[in-house]
C-alpha positions in Angstrom: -25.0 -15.0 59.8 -27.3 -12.9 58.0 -25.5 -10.7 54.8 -28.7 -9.2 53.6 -32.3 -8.7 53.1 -34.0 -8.3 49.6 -37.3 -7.2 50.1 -40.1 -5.8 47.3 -43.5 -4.7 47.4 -44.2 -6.1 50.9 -46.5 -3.0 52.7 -45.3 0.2 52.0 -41.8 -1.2 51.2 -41.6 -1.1 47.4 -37.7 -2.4 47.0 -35.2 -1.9 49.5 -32.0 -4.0 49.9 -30.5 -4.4 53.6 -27.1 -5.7 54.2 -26.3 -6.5 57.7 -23.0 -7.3 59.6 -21.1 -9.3 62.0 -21.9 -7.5 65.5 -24.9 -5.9 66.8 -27.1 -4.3 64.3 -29.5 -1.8 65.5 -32.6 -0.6 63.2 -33.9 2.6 64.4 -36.4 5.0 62.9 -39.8 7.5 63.6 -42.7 5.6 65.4 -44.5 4.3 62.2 -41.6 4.5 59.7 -42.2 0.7 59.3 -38.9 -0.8 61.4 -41.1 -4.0 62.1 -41.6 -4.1 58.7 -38.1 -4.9 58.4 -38.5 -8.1 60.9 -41.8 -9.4 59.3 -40.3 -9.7 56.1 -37.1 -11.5 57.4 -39.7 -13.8 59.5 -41.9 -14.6 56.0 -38.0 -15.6 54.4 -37.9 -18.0 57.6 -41.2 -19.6 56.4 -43.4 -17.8 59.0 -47.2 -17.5 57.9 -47.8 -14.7 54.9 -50.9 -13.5 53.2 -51.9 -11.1 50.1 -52.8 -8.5 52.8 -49.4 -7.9 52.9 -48.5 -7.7 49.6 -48.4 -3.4 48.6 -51.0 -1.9 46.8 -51.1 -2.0 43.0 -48.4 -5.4 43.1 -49.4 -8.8 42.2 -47.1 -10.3 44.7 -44.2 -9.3 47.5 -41.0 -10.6 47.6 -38.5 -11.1 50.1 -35.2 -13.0 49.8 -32.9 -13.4 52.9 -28.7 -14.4 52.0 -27.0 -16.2 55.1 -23.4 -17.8 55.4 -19.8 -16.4 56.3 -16.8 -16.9 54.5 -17.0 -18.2 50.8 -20.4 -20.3 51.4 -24.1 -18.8 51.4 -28.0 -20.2 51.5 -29.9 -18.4 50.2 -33.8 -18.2 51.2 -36.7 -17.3 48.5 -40.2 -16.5 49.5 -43.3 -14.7 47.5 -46.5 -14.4 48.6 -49.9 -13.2 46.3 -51.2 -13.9 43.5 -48.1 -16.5 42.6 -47.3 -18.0 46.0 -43.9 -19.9 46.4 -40.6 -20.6 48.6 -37.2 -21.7 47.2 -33.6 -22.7 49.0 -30.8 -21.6 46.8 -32.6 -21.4 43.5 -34.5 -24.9 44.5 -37.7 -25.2 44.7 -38.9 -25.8 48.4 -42.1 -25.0 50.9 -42.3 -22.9 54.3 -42.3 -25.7 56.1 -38.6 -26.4 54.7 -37.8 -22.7 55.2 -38.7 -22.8 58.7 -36.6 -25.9 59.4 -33.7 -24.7 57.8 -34.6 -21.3 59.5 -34.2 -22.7 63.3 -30.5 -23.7 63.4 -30.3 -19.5 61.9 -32.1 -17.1 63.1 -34.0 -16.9 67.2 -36.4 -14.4 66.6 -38.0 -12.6 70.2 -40.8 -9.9 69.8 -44.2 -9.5 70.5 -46.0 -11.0 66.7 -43.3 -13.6 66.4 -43.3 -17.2 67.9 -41.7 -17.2 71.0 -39.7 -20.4 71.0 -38.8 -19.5 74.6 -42.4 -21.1 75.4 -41.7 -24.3 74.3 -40.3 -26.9 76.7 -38.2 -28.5 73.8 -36.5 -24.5 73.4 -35.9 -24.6 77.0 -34.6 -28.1 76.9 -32.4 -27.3 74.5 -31.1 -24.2 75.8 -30.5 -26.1 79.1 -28.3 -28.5 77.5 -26.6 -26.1 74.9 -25.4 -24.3 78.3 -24.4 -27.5 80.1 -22.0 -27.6 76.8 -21.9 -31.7 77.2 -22.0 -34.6 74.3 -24.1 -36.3 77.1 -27.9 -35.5 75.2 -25.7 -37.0 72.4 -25.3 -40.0 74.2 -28.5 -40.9 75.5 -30.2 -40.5 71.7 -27.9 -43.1 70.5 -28.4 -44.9 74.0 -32.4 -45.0 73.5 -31.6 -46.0 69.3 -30.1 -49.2 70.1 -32.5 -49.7 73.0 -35.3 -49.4 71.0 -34.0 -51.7 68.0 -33.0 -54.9 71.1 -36.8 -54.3 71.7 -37.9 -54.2 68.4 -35.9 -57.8 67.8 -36.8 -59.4 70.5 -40.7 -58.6 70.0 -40.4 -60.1 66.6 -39.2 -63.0 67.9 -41.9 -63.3 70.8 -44.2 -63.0 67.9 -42.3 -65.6 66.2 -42.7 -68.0 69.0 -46.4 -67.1 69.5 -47.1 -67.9 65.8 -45.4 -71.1 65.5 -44.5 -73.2 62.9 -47.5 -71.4 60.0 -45.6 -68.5 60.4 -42.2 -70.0 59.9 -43.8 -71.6 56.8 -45.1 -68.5 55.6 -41.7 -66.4 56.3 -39.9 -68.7 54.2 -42.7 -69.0 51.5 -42.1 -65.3 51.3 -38.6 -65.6 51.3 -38.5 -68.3 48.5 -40.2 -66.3 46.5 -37.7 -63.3 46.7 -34.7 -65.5 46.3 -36.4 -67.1 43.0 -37.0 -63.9 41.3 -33.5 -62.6 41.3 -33.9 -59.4 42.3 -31.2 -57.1 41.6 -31.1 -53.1 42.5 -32.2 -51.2 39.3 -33.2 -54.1 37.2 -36.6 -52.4 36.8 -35.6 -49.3 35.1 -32.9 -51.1 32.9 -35.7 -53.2 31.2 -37.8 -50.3 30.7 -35.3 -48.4 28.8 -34.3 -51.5 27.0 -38.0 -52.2 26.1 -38.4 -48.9 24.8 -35.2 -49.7 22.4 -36.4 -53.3 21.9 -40.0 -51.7 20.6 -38.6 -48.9 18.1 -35.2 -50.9 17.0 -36.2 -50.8 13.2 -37.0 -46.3 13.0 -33.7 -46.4 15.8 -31.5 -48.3 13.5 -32.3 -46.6 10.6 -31.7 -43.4 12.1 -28.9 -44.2 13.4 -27.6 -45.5 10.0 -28.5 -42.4 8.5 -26.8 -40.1 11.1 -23.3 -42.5 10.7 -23.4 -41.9 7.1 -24.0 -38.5 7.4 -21.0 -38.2 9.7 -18.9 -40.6 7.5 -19.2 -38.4 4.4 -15.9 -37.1 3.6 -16.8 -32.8 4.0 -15.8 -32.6 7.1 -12.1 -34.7 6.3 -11.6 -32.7 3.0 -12.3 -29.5 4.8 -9.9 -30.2 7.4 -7.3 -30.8 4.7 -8.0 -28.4 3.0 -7.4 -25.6 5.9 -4.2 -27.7 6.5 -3.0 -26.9 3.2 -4.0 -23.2 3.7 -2.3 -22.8 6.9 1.3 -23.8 5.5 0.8 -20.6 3.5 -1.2 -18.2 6.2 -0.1 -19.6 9.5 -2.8 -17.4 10.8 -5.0 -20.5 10.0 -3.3 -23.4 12.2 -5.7 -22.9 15.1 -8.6 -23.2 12.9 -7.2 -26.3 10.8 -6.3 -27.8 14.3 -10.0 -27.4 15.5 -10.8 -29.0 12.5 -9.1 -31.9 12.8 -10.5 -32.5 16.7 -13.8 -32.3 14.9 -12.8 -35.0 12.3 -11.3 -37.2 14.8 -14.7 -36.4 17.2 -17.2 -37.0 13.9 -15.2 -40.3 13.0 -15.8 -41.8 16.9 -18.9 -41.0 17.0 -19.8 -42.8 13.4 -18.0 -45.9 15.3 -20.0 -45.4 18.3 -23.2 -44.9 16.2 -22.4 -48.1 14.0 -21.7 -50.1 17.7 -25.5 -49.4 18.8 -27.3 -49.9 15.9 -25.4 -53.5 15.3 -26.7 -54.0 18.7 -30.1 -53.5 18.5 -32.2 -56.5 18.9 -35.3 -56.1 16.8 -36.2 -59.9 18.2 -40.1 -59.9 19.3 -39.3 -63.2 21.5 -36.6 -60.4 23.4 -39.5 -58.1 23.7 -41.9 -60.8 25.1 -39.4 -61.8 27.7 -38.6 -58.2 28.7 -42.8 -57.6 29.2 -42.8 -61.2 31.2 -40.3 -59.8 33.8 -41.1 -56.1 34.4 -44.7 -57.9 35.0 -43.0 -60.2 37.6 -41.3 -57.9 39.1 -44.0 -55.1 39.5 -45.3 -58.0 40.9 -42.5 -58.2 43.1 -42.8 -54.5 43.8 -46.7 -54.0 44.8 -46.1 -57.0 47.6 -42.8 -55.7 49.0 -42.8 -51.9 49.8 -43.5 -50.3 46.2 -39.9 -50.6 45.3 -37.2 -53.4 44.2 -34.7 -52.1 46.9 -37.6 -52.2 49.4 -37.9 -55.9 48.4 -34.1 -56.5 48.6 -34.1 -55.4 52.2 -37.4 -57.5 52.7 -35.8 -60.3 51.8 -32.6 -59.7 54.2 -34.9 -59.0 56.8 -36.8 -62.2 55.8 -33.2 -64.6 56.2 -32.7 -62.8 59.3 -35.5 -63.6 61.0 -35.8 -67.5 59.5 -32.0 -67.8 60.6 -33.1 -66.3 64.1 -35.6 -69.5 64.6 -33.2 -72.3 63.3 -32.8 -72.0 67.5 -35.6 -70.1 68.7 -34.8 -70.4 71.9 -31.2 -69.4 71.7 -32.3 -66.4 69.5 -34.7 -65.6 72.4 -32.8 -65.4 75.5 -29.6 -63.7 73.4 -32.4 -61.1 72.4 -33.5 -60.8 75.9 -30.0 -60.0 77.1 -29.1 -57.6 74.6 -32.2 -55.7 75.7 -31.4 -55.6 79.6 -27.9 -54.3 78.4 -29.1 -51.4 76.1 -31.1 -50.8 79.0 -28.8 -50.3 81.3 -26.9 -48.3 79.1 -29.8 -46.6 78.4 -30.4 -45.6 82.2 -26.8 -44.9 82.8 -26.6 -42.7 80.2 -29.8 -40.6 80.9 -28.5 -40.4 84.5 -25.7 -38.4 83.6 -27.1 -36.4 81.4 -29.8 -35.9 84.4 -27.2 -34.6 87.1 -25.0 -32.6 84.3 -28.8 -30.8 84.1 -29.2 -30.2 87.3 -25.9 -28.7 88.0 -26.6 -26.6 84.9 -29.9 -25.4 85.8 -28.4 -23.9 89.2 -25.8 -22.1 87.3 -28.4 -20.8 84.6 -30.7 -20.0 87.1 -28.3 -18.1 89.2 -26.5 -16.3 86.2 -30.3 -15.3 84.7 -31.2 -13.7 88.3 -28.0 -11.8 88.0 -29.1 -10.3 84.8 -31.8 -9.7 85.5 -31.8 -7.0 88.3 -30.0 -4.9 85.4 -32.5 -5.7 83.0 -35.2 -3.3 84.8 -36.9 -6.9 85.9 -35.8 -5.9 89.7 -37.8 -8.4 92.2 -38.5 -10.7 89.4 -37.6 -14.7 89.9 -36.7 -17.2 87.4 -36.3 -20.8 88.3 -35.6 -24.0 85.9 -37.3 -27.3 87.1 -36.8 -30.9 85.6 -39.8 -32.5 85.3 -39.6 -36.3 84.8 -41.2 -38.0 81.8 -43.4 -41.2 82.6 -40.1 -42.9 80.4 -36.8 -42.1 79.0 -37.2 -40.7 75.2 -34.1 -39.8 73.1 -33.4 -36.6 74.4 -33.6 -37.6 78.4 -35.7 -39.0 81.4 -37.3 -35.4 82.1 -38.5 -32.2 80.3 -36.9 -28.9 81.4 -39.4 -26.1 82.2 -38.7 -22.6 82.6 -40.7 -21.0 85.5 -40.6 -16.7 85.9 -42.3 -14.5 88.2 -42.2 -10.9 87.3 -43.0 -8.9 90.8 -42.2 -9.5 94.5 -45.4 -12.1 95.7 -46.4 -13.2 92.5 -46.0 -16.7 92.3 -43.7 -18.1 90.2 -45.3 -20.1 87.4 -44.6 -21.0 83.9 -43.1 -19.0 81.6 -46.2 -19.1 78.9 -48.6 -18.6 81.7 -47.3 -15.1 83.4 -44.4 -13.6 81.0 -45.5 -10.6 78.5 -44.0 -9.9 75.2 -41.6 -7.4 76.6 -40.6 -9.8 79.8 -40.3 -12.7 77.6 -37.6 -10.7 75.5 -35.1 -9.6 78.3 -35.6 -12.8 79.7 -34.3 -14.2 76.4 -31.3 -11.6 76.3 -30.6 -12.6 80.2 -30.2 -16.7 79.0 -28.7 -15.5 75.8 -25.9 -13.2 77.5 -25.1 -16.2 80.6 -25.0 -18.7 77.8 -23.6 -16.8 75.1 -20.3 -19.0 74.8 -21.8 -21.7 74.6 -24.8 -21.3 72.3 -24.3 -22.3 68.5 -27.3 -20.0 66.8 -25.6 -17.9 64.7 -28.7 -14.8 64.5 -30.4 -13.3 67.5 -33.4 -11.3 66.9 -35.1 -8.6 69.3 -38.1 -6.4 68.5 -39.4 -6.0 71.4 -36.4 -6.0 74.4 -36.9 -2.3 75.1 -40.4 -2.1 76.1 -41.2 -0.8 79.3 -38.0 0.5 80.0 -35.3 3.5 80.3 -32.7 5.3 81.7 -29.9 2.8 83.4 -32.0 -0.1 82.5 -31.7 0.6 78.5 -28.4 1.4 79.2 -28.1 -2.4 80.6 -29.8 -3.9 78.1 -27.4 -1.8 75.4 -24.3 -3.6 77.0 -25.7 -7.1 77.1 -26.6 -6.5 73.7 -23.7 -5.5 72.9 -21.6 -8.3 74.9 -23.9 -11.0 72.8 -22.3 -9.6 69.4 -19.2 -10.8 70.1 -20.3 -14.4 70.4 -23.6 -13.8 67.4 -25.0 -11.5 64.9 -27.7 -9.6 66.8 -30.7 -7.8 65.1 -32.0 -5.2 66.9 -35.2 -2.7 66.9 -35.1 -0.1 69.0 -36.9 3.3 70.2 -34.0 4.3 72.4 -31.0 6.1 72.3 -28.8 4.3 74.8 -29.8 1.2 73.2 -28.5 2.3 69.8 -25.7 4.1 70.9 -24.3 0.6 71.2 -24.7 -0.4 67.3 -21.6 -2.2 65.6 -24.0 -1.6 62.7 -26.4 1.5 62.5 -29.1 1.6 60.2 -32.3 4.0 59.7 -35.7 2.9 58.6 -37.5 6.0 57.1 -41.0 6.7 55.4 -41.0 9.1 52.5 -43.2 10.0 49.6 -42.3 7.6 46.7 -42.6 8.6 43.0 -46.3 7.7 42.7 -47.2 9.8 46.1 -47.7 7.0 48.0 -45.3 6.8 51.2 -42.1 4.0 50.8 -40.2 2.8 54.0 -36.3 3.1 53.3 -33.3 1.8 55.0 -30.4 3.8 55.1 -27.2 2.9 57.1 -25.5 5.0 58.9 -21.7 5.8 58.4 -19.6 7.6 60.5 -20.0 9.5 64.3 -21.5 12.5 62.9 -24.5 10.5 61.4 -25.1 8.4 64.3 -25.5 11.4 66.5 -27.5 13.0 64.3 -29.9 9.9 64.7 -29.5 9.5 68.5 -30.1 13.3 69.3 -33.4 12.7 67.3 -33.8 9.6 69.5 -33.6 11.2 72.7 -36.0 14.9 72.0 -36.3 14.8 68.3 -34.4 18.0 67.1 -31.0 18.4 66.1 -29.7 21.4 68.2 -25.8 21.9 69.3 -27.1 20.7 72.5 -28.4 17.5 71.6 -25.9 16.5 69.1 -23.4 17.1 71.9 -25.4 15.1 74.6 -25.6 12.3 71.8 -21.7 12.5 71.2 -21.1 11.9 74.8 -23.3 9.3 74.6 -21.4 7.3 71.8 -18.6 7.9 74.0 -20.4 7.0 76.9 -21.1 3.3 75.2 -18.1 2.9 74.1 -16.6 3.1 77.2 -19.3 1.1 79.1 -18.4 -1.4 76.6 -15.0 -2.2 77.2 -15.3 -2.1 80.8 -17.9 -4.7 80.7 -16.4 -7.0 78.2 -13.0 -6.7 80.4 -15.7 -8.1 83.4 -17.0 -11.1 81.4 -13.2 -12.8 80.2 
């Protein structure tokens, strides 16, 4: 989950810390106040695309930092933009790409500038078989590894065969060669380090002479006595004679340790010349066999593999040949079930989703989920799952990223979201744009699916509406206000407490705070609590 937001010089924020909670966490503010500013900055800490437009006027660079984790653990992501451009995971140095890997299994971000992930067949194919809550997907990726590697063997054996009897010669030429250099895991950089002793043995023994005398001299021993002898008349000194004697006994090892190296260096130039002859055989080694010695190593297993293999060709071939029908079949088998646990799946999802909708102010609309079969089975299934939506009575029904608008696209998202919520392992929802285009009853359905998703995620909300926010586990204000340079600042303030959440909603709903419309915004934190008990006692 997400603890909190760092965020500095980005637009017209200049610094402003957010912390966030578990629940659903509604950002509300005046039109322009800069609550999307709020969700762009989160999005750059997620890797998304920044530029030194953004940065605020009179700053060489913005800065946002987002802090995730529960318990004890936390990641924490590191993005600037500007003049000095740069991205970090937990003090590390990283990239956005990296930030936006590690940002997928965190945050699902819905509104109209962000990427809608909903678009993307993978998204839905993933979604499909999050809410299908099977190991089967599991299954067929390990299915389609092993099928993949029978092929692999057995076409290297078919090769093999076509090659004959040169290419068995040169396999084991190659092979020869790697067994008669000896190769050995690390034996490159031990020489190197050895060389570099082998070349400068005379200045490092005399050095190291010098530093064992030094540490042999007797000031540090006749110190230590002396404080001894001291502290048997001022026991006050016993801890510092007893520090001095760990320092004797720690100066004497390492004289002895110093005396061990420097009585093994070997100043020998026919050493040196034998050291040089085998680094240059095995760079040799190296350039021919993958740029590394433990590339080489598994070259030449591979090598013995494949000349044991042909000692019976034949044998090798039709074993092969089996072994690739049988991860086949497997392969098939498993794909099937994963197929038919889809199908069931996308009937419940697509009932559950028309359900929702009809609350979600989408009345009329259609949503349907079709498996669409892949010319062959890849690791994650014999078809793709697409998402197909129609928004009005007649429409046709087509693919999501052809006929859903930002606004659509966002309650469809909370519709999936709220039928799958149990199921669904994403620990931070994000909505910007889920109230567009609505009001009334409708916001006050999309408040209680909101609201139901908190219990199973952290949920991030920006809102214009009252009934919406009424909902809030976690209230918080985004406000614009002259800073000390006269320039306007965006603020975020949380709310505490009924009496400032009212105060917010009555603006909401007619923007003054009269006894009228602090008491219709009472009723309505009342009103949502009590909506949402009722409605969480309907979904256990």
């Amino acid at each position: 989950m997400l603890r909190e937001l760092r965020v500095r010089d980005l637009a017209l924020v200049a610094e402003s810390l957010v912390r966030f909670e578990p629940g659903l966490n509604l950002l509300t503010g005046e039109t322009g106040s800069g609550k999307s500013l709020i969700v762009d900055a989160l999005g750059l800490a997620l890797g998304a695309r920044g530029g030194a437009d953004q940065v605020r006027h009179g700053a060489e660079r913005a800065v946002v930092e987002a802090t995730f984790g529960s318990g004890d653990g936390a990641l924490t992501l590191h993005r600037e933009i500007g003049k000095r451009s740069g991205a970090r995971v937990d003090g590390r140095a990283s990239s956005p790409a990296q930030l936006r890997d590690l940002g997928r299994g965190l945050v699902a971000m819905h509104g109209q500038h962000e990427h809608h992930a909903l678009l993307d067949t993978d998204t839905q194919t993933e979604l499909l078989d999050a809410y299908a809550a099977t190991g089967l997907r599991l299954a067929v990726a390990a299915a389609h590894a092993t099928w993949t590697a029978a092929v692999a063997t057995l076409a290297d054996l078919e090769r093999l065969k076509s090659r004959g009897q040169r290419e068995q010669e040169y396999l084991r030429w190659q092979l020869e060669e790697l067994t008669a250099a000896g190769v050995r895991a690390g034996e490159d950089l031990e020489l190197a380090a050895e060389r570099g002793a082998v070349r400068h043995a005379a200045r490092l023994a005399e050095l190291g002479q010098s530093a064992a005398d030094a540490l042999r001299e007797e000031s540090v021993a006749r110190g230590a006595a002396s404080v001894r002898a001291a502290a048997e008349l001022d026991p006050r000194l016993s801890e510092l004679a007893s520090r001095l004697e760990l320092l004797e006994q720690e100066a004497s090892e390492a004289a002895a340790e110093l005396r061990r190296y420097t009585d093994a260096l070997d100043a020998d130039p026919a050493r040196l010349e034998a050291i040089e002859s085998r680094l240059a055989t095995l760079d040799g080694i190296k350039r021919k066999h993958g740029g590394s010695l433990e590339a080489a190593i598994e070259e030449e297993r591979r090598l013995r593999t494949q000349l044991d293999a042909t000692e019976d060709l034949g044998a090798a071939l039709a074993k092969a040949e089996l072994e690739r029908a049988r991860s086949r079949a497997e392969l098939e088998a498993a794909a099937a079930r994963l197929t038919s646990a889809r199908i069931a799946a996308a009937e419940r999802m697509q009932a559950g989703v028309g359900r929702e909708l009809t609350g979600l102010s989408l009345e009329g609309a259609r949503f349907a989920v079709e498996l669409r079969p892949r010319p062959e089975i890849g690791p994650d299934g014999a078809e793709v799952v697409e998402m197909m939506f129609s928004a009005n009575p007649g429409e046709p029904i087509a693919s999501l990223v052809r006929v859903a608008s930002g606004g659509e696209l966002a309650r469809l998202m909370l519709a999936i979201k709220t039928v799958s919520a149990a199921s669904d392992r994403l620990p931070t929802l994000v909505f910007d744009e889920v109230d567009a285009g609505i009001g009334g009853e409708a916001a006050i359905q999309v408040g209680l699916r909101l609201k139901a998703l908190g219990a199973h995620h952290q949920v991030l909300v920006v809102t214009h509406l009252a009934q919406i926010a009424s909902f809030a586990d976690h209230h918080l204000v985004v406000e614009k206000a002259p800073g000390p340079d006269g320039r306007n600042v965006v603020a975020v303030r949380e709310l505490r407490g009924d009496e400032e959440r009212a105060r917010e909603l009555a603006r909401m709903m007619g923007g003054a705070t009269t006894a009228k419309a602090l008491a219709r915004a009472r009723e309505l934190l009342e009103e949502s609590r009590s909506s949402a008990k009722q409605e969480a006692l309907q979904r256990t």
